[in-house]
Residue frames as qw, qx, qy, qz and C-alpha x, y, z in Angstrom:
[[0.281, -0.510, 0.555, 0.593, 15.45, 4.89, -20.22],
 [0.399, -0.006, 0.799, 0.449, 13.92, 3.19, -22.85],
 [0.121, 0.914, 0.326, -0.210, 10.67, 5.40, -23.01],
 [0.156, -0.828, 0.251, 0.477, 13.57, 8.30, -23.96],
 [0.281, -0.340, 0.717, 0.540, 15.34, 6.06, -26.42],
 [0.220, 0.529, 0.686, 0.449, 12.32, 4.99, -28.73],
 [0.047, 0.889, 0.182, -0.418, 11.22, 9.21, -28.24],
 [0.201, -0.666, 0.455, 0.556, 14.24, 10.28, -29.35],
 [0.442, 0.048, 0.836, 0.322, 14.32, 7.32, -31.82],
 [0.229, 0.636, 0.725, 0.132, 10.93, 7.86, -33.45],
 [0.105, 0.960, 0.094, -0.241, 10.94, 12.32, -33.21],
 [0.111, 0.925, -0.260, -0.254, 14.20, 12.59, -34.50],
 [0.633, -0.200, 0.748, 0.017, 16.14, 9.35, -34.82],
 [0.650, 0.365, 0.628, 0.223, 14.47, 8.38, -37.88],
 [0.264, 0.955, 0.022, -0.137, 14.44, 11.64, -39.41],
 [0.295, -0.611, 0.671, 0.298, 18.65, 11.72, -39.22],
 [0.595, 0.098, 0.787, 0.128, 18.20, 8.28, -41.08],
 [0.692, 0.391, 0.582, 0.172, 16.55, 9.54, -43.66],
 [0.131, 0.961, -0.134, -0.202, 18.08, 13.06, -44.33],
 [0.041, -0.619, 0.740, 0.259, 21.71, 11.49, -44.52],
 [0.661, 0.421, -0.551, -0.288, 20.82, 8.33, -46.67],
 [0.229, -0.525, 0.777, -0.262, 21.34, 5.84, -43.89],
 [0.183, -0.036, -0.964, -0.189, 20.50, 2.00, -44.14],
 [0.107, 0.493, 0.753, -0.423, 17.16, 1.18, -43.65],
 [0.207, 0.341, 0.085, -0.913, 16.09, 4.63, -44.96],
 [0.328, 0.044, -0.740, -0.585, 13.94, 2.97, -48.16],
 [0.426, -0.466, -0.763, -0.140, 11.69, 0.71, -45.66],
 [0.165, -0.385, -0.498, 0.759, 11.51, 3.86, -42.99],
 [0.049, -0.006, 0.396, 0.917, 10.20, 5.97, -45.72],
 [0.344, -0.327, -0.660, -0.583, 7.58, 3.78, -46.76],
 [0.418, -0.496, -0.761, 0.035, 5.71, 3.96, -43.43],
 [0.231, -0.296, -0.260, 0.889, 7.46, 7.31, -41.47],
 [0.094, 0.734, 0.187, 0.646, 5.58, 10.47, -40.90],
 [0.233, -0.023, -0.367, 0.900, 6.99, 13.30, -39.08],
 [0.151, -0.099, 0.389, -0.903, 5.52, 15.29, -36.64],
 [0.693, -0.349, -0.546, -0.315, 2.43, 12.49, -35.97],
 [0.433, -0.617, 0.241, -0.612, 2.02, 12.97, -32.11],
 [0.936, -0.021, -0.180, -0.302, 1.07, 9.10, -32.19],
 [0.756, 0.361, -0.466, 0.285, 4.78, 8.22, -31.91],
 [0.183, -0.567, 0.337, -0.729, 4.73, 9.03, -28.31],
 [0.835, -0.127, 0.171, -0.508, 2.70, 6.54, -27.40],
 [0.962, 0.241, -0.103, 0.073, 4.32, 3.96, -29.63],
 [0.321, 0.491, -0.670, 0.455, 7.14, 4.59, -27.61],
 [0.671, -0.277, 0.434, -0.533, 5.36, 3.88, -24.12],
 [0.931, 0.011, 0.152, -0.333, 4.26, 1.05, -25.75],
 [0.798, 0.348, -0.472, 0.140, 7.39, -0.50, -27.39],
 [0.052, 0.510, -0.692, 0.508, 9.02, 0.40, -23.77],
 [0.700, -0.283, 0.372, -0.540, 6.67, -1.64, -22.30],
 [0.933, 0.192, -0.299, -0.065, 6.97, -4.78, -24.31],
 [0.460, 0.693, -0.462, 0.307, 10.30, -4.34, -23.67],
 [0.252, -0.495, 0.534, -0.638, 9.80, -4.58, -20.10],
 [0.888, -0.178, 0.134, -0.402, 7.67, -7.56, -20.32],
 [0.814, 0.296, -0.409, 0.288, 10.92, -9.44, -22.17],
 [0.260, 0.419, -0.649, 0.579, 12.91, -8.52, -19.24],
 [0.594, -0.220, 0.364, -0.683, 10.16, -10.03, -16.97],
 [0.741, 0.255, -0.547, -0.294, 10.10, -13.14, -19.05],
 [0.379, 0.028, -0.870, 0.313, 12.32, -15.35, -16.38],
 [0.182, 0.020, 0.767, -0.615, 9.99, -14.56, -13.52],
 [0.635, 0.184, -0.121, -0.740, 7.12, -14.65, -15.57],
 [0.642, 0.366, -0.646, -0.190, 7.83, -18.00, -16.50],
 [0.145, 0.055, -0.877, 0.455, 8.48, -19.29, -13.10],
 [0.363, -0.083, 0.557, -0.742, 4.76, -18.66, -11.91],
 [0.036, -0.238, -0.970, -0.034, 2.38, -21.22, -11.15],
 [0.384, -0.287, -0.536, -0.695, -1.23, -20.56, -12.27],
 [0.460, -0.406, -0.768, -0.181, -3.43, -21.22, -9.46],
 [0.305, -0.585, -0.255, -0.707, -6.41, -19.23, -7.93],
 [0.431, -0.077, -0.726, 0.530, -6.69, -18.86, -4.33],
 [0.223, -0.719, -0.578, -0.315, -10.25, -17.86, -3.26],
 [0.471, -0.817, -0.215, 0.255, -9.65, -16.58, 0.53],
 [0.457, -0.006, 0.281, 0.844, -6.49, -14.56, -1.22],
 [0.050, 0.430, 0.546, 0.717, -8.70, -13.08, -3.65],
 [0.254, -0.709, -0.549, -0.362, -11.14, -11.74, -0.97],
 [0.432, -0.754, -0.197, 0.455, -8.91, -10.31, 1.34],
 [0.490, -0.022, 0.352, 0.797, -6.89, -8.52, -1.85],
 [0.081, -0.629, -0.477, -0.608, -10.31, -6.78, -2.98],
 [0.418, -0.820, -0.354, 0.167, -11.45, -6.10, 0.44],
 [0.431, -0.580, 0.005, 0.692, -8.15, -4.32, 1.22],
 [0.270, -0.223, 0.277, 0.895, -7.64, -2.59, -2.43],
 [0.136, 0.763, 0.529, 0.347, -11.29, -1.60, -4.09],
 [0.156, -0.952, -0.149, 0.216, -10.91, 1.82, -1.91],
 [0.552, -0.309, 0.475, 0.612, -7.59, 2.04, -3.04],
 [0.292, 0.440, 0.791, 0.309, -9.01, 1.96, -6.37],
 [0.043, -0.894, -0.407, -0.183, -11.22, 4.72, -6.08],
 [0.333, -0.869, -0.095, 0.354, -9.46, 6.65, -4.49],
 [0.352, -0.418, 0.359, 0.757, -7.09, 6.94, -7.31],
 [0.183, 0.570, 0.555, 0.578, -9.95, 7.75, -9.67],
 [0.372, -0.848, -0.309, 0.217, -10.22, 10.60, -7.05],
 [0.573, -0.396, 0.260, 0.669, -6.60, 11.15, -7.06],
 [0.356, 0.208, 0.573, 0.708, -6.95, 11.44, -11.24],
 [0.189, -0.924, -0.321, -0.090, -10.33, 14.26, -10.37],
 [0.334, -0.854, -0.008, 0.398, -8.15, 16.17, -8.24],
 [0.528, -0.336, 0.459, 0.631, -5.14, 16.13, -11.02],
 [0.236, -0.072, 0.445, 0.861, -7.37, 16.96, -14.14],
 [0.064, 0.668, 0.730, -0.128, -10.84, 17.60, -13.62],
 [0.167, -0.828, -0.150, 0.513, -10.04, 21.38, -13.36],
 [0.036, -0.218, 0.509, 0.832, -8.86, 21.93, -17.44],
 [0.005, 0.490, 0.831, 0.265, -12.19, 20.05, -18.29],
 [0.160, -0.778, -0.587, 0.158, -13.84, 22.51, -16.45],
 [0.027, 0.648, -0.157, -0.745, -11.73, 25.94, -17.23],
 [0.028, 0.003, 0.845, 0.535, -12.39, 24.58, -20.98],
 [0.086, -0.514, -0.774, -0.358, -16.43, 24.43, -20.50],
 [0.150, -0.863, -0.455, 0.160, -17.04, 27.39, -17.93],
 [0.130, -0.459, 0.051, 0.877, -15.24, 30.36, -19.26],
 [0.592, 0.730, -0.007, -0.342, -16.88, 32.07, -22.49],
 [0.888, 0.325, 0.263, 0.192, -15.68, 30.04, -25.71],
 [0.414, 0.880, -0.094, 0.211, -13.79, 32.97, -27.08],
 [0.023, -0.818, 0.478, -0.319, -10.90, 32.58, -24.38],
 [0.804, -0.406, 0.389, -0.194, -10.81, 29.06, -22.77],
 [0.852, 0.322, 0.000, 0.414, -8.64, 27.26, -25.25],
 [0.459, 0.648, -0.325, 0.514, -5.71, 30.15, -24.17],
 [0.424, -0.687, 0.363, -0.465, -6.90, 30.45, -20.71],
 [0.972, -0.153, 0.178, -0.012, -6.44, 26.45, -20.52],
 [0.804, 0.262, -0.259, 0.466, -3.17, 26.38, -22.39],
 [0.213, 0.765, -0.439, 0.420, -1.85, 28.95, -20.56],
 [0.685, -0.503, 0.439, -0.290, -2.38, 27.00, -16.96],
 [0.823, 0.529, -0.147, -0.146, -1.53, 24.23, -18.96],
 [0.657, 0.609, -0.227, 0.381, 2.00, 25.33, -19.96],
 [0.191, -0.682, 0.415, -0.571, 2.74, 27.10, -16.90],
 [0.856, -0.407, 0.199, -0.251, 1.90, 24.09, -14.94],
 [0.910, 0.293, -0.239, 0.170, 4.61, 21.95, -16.72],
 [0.206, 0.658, -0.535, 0.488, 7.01, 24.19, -14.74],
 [0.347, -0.493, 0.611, -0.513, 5.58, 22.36, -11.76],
 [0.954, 0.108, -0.221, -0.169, 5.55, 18.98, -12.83],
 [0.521, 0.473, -0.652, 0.282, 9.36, 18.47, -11.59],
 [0.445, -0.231, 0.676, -0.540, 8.03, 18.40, -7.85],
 [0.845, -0.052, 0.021, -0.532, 5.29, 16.11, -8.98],
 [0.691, 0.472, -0.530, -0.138, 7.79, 13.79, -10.82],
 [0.464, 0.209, -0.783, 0.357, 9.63, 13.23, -7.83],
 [0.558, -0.111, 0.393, -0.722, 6.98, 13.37, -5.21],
 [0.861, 0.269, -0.306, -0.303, 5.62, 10.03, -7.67],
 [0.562, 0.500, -0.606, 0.261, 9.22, 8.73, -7.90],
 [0.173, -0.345, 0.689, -0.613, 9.34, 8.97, -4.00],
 [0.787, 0.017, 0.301, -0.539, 5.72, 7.22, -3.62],
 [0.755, 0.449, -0.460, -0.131, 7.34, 4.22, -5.71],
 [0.496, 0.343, -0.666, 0.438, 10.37, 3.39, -3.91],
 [0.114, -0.234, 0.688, -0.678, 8.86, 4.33, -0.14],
 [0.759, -0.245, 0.003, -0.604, 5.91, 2.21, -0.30],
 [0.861, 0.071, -0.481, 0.151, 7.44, -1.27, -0.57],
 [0.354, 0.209, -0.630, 0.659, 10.27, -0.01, 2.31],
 [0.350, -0.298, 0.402, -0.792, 7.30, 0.91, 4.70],
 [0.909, -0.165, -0.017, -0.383, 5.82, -2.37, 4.29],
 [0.824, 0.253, -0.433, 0.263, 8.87, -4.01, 4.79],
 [0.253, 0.293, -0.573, 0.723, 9.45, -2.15, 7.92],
 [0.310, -0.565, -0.061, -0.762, 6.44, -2.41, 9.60],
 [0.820, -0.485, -0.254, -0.165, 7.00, -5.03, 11.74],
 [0.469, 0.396, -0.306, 0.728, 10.25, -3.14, 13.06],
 [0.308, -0.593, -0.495, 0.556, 10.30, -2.18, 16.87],
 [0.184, -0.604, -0.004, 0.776, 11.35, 1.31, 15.83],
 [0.232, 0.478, 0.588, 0.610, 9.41, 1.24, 12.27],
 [0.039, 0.901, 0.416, 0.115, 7.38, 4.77, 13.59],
 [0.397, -0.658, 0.272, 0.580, 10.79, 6.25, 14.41],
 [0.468, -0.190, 0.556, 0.661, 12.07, 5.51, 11.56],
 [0.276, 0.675, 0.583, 0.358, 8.82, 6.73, 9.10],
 [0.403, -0.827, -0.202, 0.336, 9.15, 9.83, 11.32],
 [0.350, -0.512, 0.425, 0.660, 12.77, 10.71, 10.03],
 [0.497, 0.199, 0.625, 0.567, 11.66, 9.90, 6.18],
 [0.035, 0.943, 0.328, -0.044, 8.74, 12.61, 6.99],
 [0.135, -0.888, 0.070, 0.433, 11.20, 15.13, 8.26],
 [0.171, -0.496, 0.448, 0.723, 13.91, 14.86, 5.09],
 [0.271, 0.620, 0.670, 0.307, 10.95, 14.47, 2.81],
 [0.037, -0.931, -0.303, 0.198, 9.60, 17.59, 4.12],
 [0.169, -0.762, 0.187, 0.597, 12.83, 19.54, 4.06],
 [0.354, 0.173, 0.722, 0.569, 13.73, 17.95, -0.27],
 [0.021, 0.813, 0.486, 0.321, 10.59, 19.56, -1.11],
 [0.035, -0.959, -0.230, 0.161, 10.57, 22.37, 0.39],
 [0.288, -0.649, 0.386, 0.589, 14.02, 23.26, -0.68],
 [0.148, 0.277, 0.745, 0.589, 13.01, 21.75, -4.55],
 [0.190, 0.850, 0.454, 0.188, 9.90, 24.53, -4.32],
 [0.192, -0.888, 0.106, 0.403, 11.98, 27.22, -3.26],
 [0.595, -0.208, 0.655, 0.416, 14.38, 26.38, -6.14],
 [0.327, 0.363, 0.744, 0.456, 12.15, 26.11, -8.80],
 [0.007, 0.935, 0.354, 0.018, 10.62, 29.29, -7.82],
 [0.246, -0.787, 0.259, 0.503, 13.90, 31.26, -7.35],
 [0.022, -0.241, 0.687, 0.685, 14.90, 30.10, -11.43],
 [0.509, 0.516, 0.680, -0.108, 11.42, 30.09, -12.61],
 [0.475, 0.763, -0.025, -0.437, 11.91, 32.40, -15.17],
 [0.078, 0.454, -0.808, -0.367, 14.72, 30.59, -16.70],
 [0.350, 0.309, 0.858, -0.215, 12.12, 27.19, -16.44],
 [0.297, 0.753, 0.112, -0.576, 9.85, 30.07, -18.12],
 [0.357, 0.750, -0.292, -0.474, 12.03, 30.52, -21.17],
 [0.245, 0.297, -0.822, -0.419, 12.60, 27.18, -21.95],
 [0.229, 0.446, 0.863, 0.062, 9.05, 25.56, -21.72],
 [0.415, 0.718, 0.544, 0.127, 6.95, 28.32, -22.97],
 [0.470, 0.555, 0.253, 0.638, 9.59, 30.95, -24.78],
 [0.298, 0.255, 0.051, 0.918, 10.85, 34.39, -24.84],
 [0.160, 0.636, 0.614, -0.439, 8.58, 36.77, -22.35],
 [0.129, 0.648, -0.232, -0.714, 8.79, 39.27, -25.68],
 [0.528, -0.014, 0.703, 0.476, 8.14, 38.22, -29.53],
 [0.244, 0.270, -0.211, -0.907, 7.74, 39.92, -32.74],
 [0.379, 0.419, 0.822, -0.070, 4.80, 39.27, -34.32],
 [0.378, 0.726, 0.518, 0.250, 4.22, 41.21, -37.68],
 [0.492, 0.252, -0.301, 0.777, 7.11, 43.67, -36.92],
 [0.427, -0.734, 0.111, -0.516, 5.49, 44.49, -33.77],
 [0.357, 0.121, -0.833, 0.405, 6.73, 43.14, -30.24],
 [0.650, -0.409, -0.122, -0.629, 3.95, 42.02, -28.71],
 [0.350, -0.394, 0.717, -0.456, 4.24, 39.90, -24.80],
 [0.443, 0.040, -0.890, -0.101, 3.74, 36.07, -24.46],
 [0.619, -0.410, -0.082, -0.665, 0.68, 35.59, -22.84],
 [0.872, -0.045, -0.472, 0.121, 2.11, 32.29, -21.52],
 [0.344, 0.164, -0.398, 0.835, 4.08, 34.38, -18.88],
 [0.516, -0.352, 0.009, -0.781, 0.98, 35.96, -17.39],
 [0.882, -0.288, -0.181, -0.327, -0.06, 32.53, -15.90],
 [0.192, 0.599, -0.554, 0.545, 3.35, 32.51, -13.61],
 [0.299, -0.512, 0.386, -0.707, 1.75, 33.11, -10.71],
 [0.971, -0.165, -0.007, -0.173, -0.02, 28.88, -10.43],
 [0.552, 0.457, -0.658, 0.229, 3.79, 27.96, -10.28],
 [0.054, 0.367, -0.650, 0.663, 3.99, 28.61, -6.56],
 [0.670, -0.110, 0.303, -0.669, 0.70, 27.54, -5.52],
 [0.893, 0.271, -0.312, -0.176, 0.70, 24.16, -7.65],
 [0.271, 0.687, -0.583, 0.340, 3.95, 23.89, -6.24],
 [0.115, -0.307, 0.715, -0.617, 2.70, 23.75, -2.66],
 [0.899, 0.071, -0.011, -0.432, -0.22, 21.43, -3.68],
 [0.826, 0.304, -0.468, 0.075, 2.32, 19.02, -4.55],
 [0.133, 0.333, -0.778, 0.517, 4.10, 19.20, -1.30],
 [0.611, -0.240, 0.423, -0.625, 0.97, 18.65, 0.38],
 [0.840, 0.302, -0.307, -0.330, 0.26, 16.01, -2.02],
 [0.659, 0.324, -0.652, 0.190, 3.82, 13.83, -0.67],
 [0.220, -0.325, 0.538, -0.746, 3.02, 14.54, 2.41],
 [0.754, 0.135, -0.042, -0.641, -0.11, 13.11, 2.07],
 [0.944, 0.184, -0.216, -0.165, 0.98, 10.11, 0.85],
 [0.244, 0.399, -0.758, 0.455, 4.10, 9.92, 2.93],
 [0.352, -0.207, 0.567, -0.715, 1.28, 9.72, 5.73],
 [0.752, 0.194, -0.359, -0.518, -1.12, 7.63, 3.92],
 [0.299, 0.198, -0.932, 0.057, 1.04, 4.54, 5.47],
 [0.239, -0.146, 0.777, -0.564, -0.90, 4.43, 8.29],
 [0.837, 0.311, 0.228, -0.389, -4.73, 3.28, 7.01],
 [0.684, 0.483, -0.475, -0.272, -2.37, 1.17, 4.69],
 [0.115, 0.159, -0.929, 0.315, -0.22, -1.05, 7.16],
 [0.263, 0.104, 0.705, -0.651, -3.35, -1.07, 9.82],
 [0.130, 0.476, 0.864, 0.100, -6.03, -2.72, 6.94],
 [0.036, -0.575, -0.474, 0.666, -7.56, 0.58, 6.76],
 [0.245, 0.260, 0.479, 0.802, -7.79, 1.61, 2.73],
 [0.057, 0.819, 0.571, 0.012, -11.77, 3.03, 3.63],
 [0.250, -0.710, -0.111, 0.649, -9.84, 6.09, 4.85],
 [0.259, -0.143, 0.610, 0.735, -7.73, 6.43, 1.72],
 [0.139, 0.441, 0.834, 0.302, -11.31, 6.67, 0.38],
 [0.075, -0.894, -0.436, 0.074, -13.16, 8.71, 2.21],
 [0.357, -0.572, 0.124, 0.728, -9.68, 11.36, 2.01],
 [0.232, -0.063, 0.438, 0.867, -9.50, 11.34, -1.58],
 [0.062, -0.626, -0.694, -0.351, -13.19, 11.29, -2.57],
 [0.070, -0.894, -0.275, 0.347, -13.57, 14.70, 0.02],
 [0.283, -0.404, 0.348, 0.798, -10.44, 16.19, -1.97],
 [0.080, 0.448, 0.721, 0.523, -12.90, 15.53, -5.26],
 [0.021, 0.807, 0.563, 0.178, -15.40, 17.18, -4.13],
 [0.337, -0.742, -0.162, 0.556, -13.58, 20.03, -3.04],
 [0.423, -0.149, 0.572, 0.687, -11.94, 20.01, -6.33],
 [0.062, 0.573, 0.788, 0.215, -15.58, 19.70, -7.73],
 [0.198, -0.831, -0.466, 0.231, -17.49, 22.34, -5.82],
 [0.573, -0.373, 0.221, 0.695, -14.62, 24.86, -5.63],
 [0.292, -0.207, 0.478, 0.802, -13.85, 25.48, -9.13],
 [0.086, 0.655, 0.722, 0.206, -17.56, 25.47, -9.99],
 [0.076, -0.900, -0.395, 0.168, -18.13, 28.16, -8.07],
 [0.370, -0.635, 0.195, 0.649, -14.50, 30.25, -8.30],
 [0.534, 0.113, 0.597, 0.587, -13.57, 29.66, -12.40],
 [0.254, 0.840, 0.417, 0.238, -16.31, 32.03, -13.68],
 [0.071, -0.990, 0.006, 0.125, -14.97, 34.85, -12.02],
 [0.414, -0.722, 0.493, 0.254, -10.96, 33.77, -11.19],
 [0.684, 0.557, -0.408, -0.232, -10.47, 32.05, -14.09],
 [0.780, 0.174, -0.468, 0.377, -7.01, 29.35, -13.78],
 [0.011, 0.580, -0.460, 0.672, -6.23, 31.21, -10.74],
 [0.748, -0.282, 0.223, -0.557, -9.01, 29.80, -8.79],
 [0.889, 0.162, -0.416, 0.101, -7.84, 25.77, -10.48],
 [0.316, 0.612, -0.461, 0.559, -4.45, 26.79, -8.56],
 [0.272, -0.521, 0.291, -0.755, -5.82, 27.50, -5.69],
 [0.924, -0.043, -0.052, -0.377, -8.20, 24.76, -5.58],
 [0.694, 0.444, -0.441, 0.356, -5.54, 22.45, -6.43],
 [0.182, 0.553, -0.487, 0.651, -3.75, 23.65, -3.14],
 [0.549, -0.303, 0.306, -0.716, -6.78, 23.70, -0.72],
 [0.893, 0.173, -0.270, -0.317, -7.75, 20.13, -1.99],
 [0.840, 0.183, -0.435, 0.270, -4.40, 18.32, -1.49],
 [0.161, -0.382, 0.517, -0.749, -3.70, 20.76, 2.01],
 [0.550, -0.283, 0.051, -0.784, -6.77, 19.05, 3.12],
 [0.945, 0.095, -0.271, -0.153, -6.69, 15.86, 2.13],
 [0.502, 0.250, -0.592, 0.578, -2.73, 15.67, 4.11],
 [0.242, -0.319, 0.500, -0.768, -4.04, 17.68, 7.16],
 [0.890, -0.087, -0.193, -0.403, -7.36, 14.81, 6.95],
 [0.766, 0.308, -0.556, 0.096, -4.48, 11.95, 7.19],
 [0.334, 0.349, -0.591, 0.646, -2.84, 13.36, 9.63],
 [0.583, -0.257, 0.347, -0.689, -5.68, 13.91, 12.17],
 [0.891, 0.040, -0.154, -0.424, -7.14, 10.30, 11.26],
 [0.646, 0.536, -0.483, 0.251, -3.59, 8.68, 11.36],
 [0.082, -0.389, 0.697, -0.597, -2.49, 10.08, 15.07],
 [0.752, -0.190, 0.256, -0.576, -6.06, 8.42, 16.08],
 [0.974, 0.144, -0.039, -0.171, -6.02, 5.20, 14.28],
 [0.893, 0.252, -0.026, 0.372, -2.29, 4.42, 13.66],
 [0.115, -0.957, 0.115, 0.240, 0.00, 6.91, 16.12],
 [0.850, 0.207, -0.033, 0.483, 3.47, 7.74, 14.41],
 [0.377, -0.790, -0.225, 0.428, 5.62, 10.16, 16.35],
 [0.354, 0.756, 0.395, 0.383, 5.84, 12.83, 13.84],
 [0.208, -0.385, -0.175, 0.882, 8.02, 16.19, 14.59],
 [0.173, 0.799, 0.573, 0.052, 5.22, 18.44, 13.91],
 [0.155, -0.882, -0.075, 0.438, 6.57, 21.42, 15.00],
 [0.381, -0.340, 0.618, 0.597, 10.13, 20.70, 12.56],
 [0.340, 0.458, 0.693, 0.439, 7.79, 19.87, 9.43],
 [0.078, 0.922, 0.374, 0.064, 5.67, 22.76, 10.02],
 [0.006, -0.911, 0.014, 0.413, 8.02, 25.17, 10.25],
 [0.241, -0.048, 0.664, 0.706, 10.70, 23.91, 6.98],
 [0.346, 0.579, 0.690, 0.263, 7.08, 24.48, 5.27],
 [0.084, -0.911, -0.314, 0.254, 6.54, 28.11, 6.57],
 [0.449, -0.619, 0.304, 0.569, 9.74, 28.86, 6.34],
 [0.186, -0.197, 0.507, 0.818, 9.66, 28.18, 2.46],
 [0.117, 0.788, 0.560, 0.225, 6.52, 29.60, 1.91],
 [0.052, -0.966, -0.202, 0.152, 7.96, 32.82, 2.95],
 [0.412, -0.343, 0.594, 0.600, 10.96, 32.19, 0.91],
 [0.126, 0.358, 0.699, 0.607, 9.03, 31.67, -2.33],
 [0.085, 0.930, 0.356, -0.024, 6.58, 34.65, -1.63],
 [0.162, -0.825, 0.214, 0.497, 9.62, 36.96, -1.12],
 [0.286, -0.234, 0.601, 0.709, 11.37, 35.57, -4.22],
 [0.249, 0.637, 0.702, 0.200, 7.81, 35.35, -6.73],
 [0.065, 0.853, 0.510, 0.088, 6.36, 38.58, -5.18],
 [0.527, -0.780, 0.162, 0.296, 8.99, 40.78, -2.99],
 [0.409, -0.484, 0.529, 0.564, 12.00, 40.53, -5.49],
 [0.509, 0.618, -0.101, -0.591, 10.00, 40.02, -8.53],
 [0.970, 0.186, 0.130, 0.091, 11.20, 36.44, -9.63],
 [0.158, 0.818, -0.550, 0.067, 14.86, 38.33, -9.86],
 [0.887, 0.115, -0.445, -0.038, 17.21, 35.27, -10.39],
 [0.243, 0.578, -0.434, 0.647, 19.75, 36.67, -8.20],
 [0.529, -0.391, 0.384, -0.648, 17.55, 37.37, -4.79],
 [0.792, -0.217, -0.135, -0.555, 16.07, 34.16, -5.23],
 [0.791, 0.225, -0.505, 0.262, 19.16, 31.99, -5.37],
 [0.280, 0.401, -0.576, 0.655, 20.34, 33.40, -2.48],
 [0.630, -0.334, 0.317, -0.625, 17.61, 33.45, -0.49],
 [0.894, 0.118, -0.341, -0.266, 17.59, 29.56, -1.72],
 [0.543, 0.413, -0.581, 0.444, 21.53, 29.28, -0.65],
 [0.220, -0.223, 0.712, -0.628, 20.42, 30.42, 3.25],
 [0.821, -0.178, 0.278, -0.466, 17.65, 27.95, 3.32],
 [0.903, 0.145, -0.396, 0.086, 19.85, 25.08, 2.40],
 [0.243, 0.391, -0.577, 0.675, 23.03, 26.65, 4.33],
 [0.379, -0.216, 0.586, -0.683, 20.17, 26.79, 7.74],
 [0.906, 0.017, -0.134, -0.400, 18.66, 23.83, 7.02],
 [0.726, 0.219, -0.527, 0.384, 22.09, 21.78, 7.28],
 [0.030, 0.361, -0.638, 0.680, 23.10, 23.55, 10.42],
 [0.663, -0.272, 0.258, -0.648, 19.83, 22.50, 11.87],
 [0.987, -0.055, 0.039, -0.147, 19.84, 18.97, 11.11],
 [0.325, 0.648, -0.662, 0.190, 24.27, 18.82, 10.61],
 [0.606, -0.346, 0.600, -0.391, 23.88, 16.20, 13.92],
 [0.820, 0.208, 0.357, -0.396, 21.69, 14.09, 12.60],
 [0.749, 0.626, -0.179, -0.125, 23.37, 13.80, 9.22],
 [0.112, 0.671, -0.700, 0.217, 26.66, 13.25, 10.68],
 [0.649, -0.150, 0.627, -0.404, 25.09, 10.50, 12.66],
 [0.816, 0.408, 0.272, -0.306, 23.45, 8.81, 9.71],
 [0.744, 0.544, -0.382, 0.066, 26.50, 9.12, 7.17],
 [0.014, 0.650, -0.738, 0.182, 28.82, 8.05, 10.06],
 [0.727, 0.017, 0.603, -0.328, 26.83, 4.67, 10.73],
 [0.840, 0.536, -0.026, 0.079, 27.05, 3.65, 6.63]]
């Protein structure tokens, strides 16, 4: 919230102030400039102070004092950890660095923004795929010494799986609206000609990026297991093959496929790295997983968002509806269950 309020504050906030004469406006002057990028940051950062003053009472309560055999089972268990999320941060942006130095100069600054821009449309899965990895890590370590803690991870899989897949089918059935308000009009004049927004052409990584990110929460929905059972190496050796797939991959694909190939990559990378978990997981740490139920909410909208993308033509109409019978048969299938769950609260 407060990230938003100094944004807002600092991009436009102060501006108001000083257009209408408002106190203050005399010592904002003497330091404001508009449109400096910098203030972006210096929100982060004032939200952060902020956060440390509202940390202040527990902060204050701790006691200073070093605890060797602590300290050596905390590294042991999180250096792979570690790495793997400098893996994690490869697999997430390695691939602009690299459409940016292996196409010919004369196009990689448009071919990168467009993937870029287009990608921003699929940042709303990421957000909450993140958001989810926040809130369900603490509750799986707090359940793990529950009789029925692999039941229960079991069920968070299956209405993980089915959120996502019903938040990519979504975002792909109103992607052109998404479209026109992050990167504009598919039409603009341009010297009284009307010439097409190239930023529309790079569409097509919506749906694929998309389903990287489901694999991605997967992934880390599954991930508990080498985490409860001491096991981070895994978490290592998963993300550090997703790198190199990431790596290798786009070396070879970018010259020719340009961002198409990132996409792709991107997909294959975080497909792997979940389907890795899951094989390593059933061995090392079994959790009784409806395989068949996950796999087929996935299929199911993957051949929902190919018919609305490719098959209907991103038409806003087809897509919603096709969207409306995979929620509408998604309830009837699980309607039991849910009735169960909201009659127990």
């Amino acid at each position: 919230v407060f990230v938003v309020i100094f944004n807002l504050f600092f991009l436009f906030g102060i501006l108001f102030i000083l257009s209408h004469l408002l106190p203050g406006d005399e010592w904002l002057d003497g330091w404001y400039g508009p449109h400096w990028v910098g203030y972006v940051f210096l929100a982060i950062a004032a939200a952060s102070i902020f956060t440390v003053f509202l940390l202040l009472p527990e902060i204050l309560e701790l006691k200073l004092k070093f605890d060797g055999a602590m300290f050596k089972e905390m590294f042991t268990y999180s250096w792979p950890i570690l790495i793997a999320n400098i893996s994690f941060i490869i697999n997430e942006s390695l691939d602009k660095q690299m459409l940016k130095q292996m196409l010919p100069q004369s196009i990689s600054d448009q071919e990168v923004g467009i993937y870029g821009t287009c990608a921003k449309i699929a940042l709303f899965l990421s957000i909450f795929v993140q958001a989810f990895r926040l809130g369900a890590e603490p509750f799986f370590f707090s359940h793990a010494k529950n009789k029925n803690s692999g039941d229960t991870y079991a069920r968070i899989m299956n209405y993980f799986v089915i959120t996502v897949a019903v938040i990519c089918v979504a975002l792909v059935a109103n992607v052109n609206i998404l479209a026109l308000i992050i990167v504009g009009k598919q039409t603009h004049m341009v010297h009284g000609h009307i010439t097409a927004n190239v930023y529309w052409s790079g569409l097509g990584v919506v749906p694929l990026l998309l389903f990287g990110y489901l694999s991605l929460g997967i992934y880390m929905n599954l991930s508990v297991w080498y985490k409860l059972s001491d096991q981070t190496k895994y978490g290592l050796y998963i993300s550090g093959i997703g790198a190199v797939l990431t790596i290798i991959l786009n070396w070879i694909f970018i010259p020719k496929y340009s961002y198409m190939a990132s996409a792709w990559v991107s997909l294959i990378a975080y497909a792997t790295m979940m389907v890795l978990s899951y094989i390593w997981g059933q061995r090392n740490y079994p959790i009784p997983y409806n395989l068949k139920k996950n796999l087929a909410y996935i299929i199911i909208s993957v051949i929902l968002v190919y018919l609305s993308f490719s098959v209907f033509k991103r038409n806003i109409f087809a897509g919603n509806a096709l969207l409306l019978l995979f929620v509408a048969g998604a309830y009837y299938t699980e309607r039991k269950e849910l009735k169960a769950i909201f009659s127990k609260r």
